[in-house]
Every structure is written in structure tokens, then in C-alpha cells.
C-alpha positions as YAML, in Angstrom:
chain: A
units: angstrom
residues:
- id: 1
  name: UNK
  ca: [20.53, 2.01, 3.44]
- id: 2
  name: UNK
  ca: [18.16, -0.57, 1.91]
- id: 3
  name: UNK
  ca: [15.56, 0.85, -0.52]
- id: 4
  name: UNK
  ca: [14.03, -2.78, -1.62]
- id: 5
  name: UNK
  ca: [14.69, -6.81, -1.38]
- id: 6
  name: UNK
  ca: [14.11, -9.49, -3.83]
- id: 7
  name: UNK
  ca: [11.38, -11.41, -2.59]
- id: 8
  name: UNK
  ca: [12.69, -15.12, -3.25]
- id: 9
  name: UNK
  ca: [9.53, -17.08, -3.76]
- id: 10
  name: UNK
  ca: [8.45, -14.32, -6.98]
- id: 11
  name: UNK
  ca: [12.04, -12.18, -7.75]
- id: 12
  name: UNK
  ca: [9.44, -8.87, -7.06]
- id: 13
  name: UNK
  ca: [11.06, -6.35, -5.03]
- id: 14
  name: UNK
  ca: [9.72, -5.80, -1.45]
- id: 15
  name: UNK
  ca: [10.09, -1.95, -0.41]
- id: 16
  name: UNK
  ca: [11.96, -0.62, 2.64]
- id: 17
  name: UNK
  ca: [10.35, 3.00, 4.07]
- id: 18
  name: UNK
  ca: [13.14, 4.72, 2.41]
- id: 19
  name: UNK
  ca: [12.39, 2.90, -1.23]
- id: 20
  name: UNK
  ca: [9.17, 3.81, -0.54]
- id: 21
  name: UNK
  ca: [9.03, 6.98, 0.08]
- id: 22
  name: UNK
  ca: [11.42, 7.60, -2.96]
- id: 23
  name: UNK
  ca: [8.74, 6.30, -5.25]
- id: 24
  name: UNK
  ca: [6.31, 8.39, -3.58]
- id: 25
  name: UNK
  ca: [8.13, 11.51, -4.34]
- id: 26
  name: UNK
  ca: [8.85, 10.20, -8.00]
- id: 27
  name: UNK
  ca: [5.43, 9.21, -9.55]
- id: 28
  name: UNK
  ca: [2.39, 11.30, -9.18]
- id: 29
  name: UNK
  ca: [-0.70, 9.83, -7.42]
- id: 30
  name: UNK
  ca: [-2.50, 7.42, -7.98]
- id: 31
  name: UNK
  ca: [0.08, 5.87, -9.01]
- id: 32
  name: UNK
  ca: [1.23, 2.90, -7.37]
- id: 33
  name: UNK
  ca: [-1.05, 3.68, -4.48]
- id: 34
  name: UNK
  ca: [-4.32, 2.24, -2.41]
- id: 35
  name: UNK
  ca: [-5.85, 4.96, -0.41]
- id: 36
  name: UNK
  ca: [-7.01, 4.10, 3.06]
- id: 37
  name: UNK
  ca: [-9.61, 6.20, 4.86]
- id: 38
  name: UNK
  ca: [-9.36, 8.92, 7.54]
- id: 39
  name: UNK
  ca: [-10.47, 6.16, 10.28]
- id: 40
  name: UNK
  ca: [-7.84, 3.13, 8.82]
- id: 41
  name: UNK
  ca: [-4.83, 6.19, 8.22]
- id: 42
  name: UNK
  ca: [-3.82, 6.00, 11.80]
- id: 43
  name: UNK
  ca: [-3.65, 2.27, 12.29]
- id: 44
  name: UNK
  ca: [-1.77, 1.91, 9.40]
- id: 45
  name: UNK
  ca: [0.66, 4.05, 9.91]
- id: 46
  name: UNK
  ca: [1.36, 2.12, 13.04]
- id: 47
  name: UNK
  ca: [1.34, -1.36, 11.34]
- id: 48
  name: UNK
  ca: [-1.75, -1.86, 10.64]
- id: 49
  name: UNK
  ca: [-3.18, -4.11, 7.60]
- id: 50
  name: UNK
  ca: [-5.36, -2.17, 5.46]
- id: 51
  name: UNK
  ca: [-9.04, -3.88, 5.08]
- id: 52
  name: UNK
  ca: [-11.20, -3.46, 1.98]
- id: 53
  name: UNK
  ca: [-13.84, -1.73, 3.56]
- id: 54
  name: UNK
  ca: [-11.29, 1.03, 4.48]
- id: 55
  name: UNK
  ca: [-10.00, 1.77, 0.94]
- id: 56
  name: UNK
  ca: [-11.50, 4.83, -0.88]
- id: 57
  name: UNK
  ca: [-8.98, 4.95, -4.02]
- id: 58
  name: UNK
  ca: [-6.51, 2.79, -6.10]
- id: 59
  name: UNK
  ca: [-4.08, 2.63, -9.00]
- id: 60
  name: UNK
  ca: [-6.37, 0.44, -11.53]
- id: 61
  name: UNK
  ca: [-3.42, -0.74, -12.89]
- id: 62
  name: UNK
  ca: [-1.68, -2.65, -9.68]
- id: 63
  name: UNK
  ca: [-2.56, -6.88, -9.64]
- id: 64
  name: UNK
  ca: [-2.80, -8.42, -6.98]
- id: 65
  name: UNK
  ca: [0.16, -9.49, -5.18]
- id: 66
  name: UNK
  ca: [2.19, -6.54, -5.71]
- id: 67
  name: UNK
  ca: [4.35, -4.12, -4.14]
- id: 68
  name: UNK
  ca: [2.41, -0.87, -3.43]
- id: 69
  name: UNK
  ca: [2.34, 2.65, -1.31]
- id: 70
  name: UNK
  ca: [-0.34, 3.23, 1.27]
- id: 71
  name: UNK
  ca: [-1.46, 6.71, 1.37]
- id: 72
  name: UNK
  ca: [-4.18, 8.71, 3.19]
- id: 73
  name: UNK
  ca: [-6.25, 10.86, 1.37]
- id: 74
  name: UNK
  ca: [-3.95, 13.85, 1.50]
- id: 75
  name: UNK
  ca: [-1.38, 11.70, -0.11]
- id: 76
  name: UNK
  ca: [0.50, 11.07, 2.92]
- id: 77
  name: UNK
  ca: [2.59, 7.69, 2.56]
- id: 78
  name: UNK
  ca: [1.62, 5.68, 5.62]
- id: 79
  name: UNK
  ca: [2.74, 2.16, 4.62]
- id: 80
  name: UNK
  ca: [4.08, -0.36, 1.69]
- id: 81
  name: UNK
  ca: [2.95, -3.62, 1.58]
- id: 82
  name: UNK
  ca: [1.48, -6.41, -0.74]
- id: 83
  name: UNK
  ca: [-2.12, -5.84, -2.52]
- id: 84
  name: UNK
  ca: [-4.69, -8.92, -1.68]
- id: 85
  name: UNK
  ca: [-7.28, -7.79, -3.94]
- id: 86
  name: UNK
  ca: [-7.17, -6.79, -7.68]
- id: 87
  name: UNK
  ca: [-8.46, -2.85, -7.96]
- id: 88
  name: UNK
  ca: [-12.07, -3.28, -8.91]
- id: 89
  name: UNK
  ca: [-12.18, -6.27, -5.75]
- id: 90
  name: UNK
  ca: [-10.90, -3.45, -3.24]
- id: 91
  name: UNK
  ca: [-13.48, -0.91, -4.26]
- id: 92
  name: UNK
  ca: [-16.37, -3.53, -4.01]
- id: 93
  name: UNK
  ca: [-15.49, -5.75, -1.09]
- id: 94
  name: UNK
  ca: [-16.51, -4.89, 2.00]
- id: 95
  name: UNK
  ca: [-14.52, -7.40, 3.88]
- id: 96
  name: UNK
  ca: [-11.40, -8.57, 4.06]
- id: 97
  name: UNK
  ca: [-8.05, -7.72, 3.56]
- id: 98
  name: UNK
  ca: [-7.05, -5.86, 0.64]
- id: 99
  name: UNK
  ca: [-3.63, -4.99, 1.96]
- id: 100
  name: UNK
  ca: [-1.31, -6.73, 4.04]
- id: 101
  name: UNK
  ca: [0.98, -3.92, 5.27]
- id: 102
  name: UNK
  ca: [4.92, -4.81, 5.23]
- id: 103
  name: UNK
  ca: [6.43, -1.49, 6.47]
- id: 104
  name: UNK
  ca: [4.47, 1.73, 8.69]
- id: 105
  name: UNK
  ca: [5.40, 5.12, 8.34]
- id: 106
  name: UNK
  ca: [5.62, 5.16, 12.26]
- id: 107
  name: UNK
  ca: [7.83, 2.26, 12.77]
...
């Protein structure tokens, strides 16, 4: 099965579910992770972008533009997808996108 793809415009590596959820299990959080709220949690698990104004913890030490795991705040992966926003701009936005899903937990 496919854990990631080189993403040909940057040569970063674009998670499948199964790469992501291997790199869940591996690192500890927060690492590698933007937390969405209760409220955004179901939405993104079905697809769903995840909005600044929804996230309520991050890794400070993603950029944006990479590859990162969406959790809820139990931890739950719910999503990979690309980071919008540097750290400190998803914790103090209130609008806009900070995530742009790629994969959902329920698809």
C-alpha cells in the first residue's frame, strides 16, 4: 500500500491515511500535528478543510506548506494535509484557512 508521494512541484512527501497514521503512532503529540476543535473534528474527518478559527493547538515547529496530521483534542488522527499558516498565524487568525485537508480519516 502507499504510505506517501513525492509531491513534484517541491520533492516533499504527501501522506496517504496509512503513512499517516504510522507517524501518528511513532512520534508523540504535538508533534507534527494541528489540533482542530470539538465542532471542526467531525467535518474534518469527513474531508473537511480545517479553518484557523477552529485550531486550538500546533507543533511550533511545522512551516507553512508542509505535510502534517490533523488531530482532535483526544489525539485522534482525523486528517493529513498541507499547513496554510505558520504556527503563531494559526493561533491568532481568526479567519481563513490554516489547513487544506488532503486525506479524512472517514474516507
Amino acid at each position: 500500500e502507499r504510505i506517501a508521494t513525492v509531491r513534484a512541484s517541491d520533492n516533499l512527501l504527501t501522506l496517504s491515511m496509512l503513512g499517516a497514521s504510522r507517524l501518528h503512532a511513532l512520534f508523540l503529540s504535538p508533534r507534527l500535528r494541528v489540533v482542530a476543535s470539538e465542532d471542526a473534528a467531525p467535518f474534518i474527518a469527513k474531508g473537511g478543510n480545517l479553518f484557523a478559527k477552529h485550531v486550538v493547538g500546533v507543533d511550533e515547529e511545522i512551516r507553512a506548506g508542509e505535510e502534517v496530521l490533523i488531530v482532535d483534542c483526544q489525539d485522534r488522527l482525523l486528517a493529513t494535509g498541507t499547513t496554510v499558516l505558520a504556527p503563531q498565524e494559526m493561533l491568532q487568525i481568526k479567519r481563513g484557512l490554516a489547513v487544506q485537508a488532503r486525506k479524512a480519516a472517514e474516507h
